[in-house]
C-alpha positions in Angstrom: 124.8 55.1 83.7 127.1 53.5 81.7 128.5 55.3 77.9 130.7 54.2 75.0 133.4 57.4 74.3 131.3 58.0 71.6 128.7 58.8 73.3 129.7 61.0 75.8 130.1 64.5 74.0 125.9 64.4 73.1 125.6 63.5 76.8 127.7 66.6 78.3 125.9 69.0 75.9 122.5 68.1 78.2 124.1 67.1 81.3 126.6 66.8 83.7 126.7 64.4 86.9 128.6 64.4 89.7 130.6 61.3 89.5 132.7 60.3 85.8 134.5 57.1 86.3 136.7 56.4 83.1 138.0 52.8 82.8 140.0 51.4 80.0 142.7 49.8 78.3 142.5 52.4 75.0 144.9 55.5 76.3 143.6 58.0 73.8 139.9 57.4 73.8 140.3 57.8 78.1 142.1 61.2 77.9 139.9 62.7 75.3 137.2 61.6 77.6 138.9 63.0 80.3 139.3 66.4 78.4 135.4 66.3 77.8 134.6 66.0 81.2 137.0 68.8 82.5 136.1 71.0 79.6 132.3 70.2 80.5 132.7 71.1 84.0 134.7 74.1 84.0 131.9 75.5 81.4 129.5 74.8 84.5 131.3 77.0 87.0 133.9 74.0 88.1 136.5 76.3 88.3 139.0 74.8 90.9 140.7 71.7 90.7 142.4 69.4 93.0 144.4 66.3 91.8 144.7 62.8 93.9 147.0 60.5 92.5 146.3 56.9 94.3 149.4 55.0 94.4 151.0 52.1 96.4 150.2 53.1 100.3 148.0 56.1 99.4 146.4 57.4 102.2 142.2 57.4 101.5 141.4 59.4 104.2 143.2 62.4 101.9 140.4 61.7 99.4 137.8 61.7 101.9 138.8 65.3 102.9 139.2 66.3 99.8 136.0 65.2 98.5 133.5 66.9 101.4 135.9 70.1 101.9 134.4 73.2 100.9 136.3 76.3 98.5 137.4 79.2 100.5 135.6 81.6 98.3 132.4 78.9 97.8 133.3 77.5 94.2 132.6 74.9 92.5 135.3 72.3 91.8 136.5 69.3 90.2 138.4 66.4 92.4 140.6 64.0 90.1 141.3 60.7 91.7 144.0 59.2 89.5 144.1 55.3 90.3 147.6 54.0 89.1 146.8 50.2 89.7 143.7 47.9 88.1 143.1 46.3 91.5 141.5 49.0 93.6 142.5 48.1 97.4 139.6 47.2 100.0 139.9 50.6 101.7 139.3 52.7 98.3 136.6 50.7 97.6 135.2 51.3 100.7 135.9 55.2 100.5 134.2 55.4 97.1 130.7 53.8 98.2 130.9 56.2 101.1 131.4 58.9 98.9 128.7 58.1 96.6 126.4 57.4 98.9 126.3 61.5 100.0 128.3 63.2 97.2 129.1 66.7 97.4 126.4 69.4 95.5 129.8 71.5 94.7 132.1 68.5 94.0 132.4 67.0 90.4 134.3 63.7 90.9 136.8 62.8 88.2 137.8 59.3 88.5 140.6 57.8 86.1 141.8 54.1 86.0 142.7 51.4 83.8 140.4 48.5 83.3 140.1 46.9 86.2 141.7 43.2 87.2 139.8 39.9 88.4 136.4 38.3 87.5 133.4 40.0 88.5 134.6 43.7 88.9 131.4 44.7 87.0 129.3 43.4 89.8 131.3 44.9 92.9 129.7 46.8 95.4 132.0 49.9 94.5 131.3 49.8 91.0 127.8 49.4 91.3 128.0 52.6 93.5 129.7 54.8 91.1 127.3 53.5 88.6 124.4 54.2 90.6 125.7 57.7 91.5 127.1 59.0 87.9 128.3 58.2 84.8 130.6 55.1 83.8 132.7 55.1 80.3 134.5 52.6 78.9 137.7 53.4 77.0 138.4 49.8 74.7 140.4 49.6 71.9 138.3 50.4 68.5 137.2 46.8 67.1 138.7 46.2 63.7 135.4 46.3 62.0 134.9 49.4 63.4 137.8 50.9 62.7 137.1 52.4 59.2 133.5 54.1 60.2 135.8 55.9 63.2 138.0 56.9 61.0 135.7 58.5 58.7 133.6 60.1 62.2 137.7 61.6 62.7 137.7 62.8 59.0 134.6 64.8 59.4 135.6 66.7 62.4 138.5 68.3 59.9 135.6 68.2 57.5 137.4 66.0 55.2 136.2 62.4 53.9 137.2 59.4 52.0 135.9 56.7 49.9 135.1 53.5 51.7 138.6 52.3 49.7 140.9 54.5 51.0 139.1 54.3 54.8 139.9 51.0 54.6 143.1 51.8 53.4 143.8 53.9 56.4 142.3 51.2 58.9 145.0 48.4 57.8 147.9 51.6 58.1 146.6 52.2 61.8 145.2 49.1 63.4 145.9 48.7 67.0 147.3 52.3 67.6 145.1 54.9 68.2 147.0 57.7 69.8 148.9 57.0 66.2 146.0 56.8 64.5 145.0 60.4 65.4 148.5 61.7 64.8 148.4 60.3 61.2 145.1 61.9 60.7 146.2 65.5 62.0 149.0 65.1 59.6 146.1 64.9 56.8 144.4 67.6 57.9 147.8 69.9 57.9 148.6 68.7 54.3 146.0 67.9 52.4 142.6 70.1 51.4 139.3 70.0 53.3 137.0 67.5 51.4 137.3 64.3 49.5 140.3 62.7 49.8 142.7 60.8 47.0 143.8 57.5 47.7 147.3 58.7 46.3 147.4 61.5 48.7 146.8 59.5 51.5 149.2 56.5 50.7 151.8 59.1 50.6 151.4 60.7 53.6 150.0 58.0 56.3 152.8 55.8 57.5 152.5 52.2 58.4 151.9 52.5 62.2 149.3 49.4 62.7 150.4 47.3 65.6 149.2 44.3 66.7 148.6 42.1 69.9 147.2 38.5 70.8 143.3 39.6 71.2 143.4 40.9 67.4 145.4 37.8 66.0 143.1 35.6 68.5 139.6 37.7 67.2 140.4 37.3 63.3 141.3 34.0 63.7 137.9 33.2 65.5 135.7 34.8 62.7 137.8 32.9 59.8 139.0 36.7 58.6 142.2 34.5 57.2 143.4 38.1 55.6 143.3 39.8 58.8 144.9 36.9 61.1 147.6 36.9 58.6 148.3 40.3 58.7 148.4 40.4 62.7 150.5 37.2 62.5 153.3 38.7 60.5 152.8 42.1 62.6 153.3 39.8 66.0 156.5 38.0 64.2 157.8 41.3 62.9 157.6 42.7 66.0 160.0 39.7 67.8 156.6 37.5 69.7 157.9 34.0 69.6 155.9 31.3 68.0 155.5 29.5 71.0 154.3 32.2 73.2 151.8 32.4 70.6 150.7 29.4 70.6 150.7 28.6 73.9 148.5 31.1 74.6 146.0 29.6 71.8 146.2 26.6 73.1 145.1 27.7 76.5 142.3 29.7 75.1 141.2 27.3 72.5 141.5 24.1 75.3 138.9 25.8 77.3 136.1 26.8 74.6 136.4 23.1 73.4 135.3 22.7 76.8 132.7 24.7 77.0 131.5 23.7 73.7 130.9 20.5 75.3 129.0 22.1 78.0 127.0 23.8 76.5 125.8 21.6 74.1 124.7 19.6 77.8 122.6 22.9 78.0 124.7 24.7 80.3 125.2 28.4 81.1 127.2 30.7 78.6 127.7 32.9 81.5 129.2 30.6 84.3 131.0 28.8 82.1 132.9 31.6 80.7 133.6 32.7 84.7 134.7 28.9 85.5 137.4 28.9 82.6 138.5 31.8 83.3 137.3 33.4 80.2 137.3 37.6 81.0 134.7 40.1 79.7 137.0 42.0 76.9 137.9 38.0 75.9 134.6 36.9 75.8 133.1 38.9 72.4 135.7 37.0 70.3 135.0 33.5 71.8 131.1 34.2 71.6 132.3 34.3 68.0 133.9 31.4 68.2 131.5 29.5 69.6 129.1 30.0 67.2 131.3 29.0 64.3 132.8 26.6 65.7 131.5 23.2 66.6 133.3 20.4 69.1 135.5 18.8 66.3 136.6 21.8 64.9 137.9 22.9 68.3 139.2 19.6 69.1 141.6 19.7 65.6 142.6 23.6 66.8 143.9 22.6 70.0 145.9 19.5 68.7 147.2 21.6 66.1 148.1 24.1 68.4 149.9 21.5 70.3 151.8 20.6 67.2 152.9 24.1 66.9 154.2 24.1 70.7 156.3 21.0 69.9 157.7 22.6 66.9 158.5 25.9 68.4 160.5 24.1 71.3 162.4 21.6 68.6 160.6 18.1 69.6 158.1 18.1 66.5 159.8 17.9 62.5 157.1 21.2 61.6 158.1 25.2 61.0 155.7 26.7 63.5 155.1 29.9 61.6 153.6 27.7 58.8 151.8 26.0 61.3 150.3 28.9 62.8 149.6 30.2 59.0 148.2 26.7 58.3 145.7 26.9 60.9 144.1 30.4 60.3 143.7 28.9 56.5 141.8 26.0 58.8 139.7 27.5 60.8 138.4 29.9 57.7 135.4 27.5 57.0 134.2 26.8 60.7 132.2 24.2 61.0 132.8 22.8 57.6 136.7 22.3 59.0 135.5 20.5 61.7 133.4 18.0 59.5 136.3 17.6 57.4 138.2 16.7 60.7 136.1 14.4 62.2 135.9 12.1 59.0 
């Protein structure tokens, strides 16, 4: 069974399995899921616990005692396999399907990892065996639209709340940092009252903390959300990215949905053509988004533009690439219009 963090806390109050794997590239949302599973489990009798931590050269057959030996005084506990690395080697694979295959009654297996590396991870045999035997959640960073209603669901636990102004407010102060996020938001709770909060209360005590990376620019700049791309634009600059890197990484992303566009229109499948270009699973939302506002000329224009911008940044094109990059997100704002207006 697979849950979003959200959902796990409603899920613990009626249950618990015996295998939790918790994947993920968003480090607070994994160890409050974490927490909820140990707290779940010790509240069930769970009350040993042994900790594995699976590094370079780690031996699996210490797992696999671990994992079937019983408690000297018959209790209950919790094993915590800590995987350091996204690629899990052949022979923990192999160990985990074993496992799941006859898990222990007294055993609740804790597994922690980041997301994991390669194409087609979701479909491995391991994978498929820890979802088979337990429960799978998925740590990912909050999605910018979402960012305000989990703000608020945050707000309520310290039973305060905000106009949909001031969320919003807090959502551009916080983007792309969670753990500061929820620092920020104990901070509110500590000095200001339970209930409705004032926007002037909360400009004064939130600092700026957003931060931003390429899937955020790359996702507002897909959607034509010019407001947001230029935010994340001057976050990246301010935060030394180089225009070039930038757009070199655009181009490579925007070069192979022009391709696909193609495709598909020649009735092909979203699926394997996302696998043949090399298009990932946490990529693919944004250039499903994309795709549908965004028709073959209007790619075609984004990747020579973006090729303009790569010239510029390394001194061979007369253009400031900043602009450039500014330029574009003003572009791509009317999707398929912008493409029209290109092709003529």
């Amino acid at each position: 069974m697979r849950l979003r963090p959200e959902q796990l806390e409603a899920h613990l109050s009626r249950s618990l399995a015996g295998v939790y794997l918790i994947h993920g590239d968003e480090p607070l949302l994994a160890l409050e899921a974490a927490d909820a599973v140990r707290a779940a489990a010790r509240t069930r009798g769970h009350t040993e616990r042994e900790v594995l931590f699976a590094e370079k050269g780690f031996d699996w057959s210490a797992f696999a005692g671990a994992s079937v030996s019983q408690s000297l005084f018959g209790e209950r506990r919790i094993v915590e396999l800590r995987l350091a690395s996204a690629r899990l080697p052949a022979a923990g694979a192999q160990a985990l399907e074993r496992y799941c295959a006859n898990p222990n009654p007294q055993v609740l297996l804790l597994i922690t990892m980041p997301r994991p590396e390669g194409s087609g991870w979701w479909k491995s045999a391991w994978f498929a065996a820890l979802d088979a035997a337990g429960v799978i959640v998925e740590a990912q960073p909050v999605a910018r639209a979402g960012l305000a209603e989990w703000i608020a669901r945050r707000l309520a636990r310290q039973r305060q709340r905000a106009s949909a102004e001031t969320l919003e407010l807090l959502a551009e102060r916080v983007e792309g940092n969670l753990l500061a996020a929820h620092q920020e938001l104990l901070k509110l709770a500590l000095l200001a009252p339970e209930g409705e909060l004032e926007p002037r209360q909360v400009e004064a005590a939130v600092s700026s903390v957003a931060r931003y990376d390429f899937e955020t620019l790359a996702g507002a700049l897909y959607a034509g959300d010019f407001a947001h791309y230029a935010r994340a634009l001057a976050g990246l600059r301010g935060e030394g990215e180089s225009a070039a890197g930038i757009a070199w990484r655009l181009g490579e992303e925007l070069a192979a949905l022009a391709r696909i566009r193609r495709q598909l229109d020649g009735g092909r499948s979203l699926e394997r053509l996302f696998a043949e270009n090399r298009i990932w699973r946490t990529a693919q939302p944004r250039c499903e988004t994309a795709l549908r506002r965004l028709n073959a000329d209007c790619l075609r224009a984004a990747v020579l533009h973006v090729a303009l911008i790569e010239r510029a940044a390394k001194g061979v094109a007369r253009a400031e690439p900043w602009d450039e990059l500014m330029r574009l997100g003003l572009e791509l704002m009317h999707g398929i219009e912008a493409g029209r207006a290109a092709a003529r």
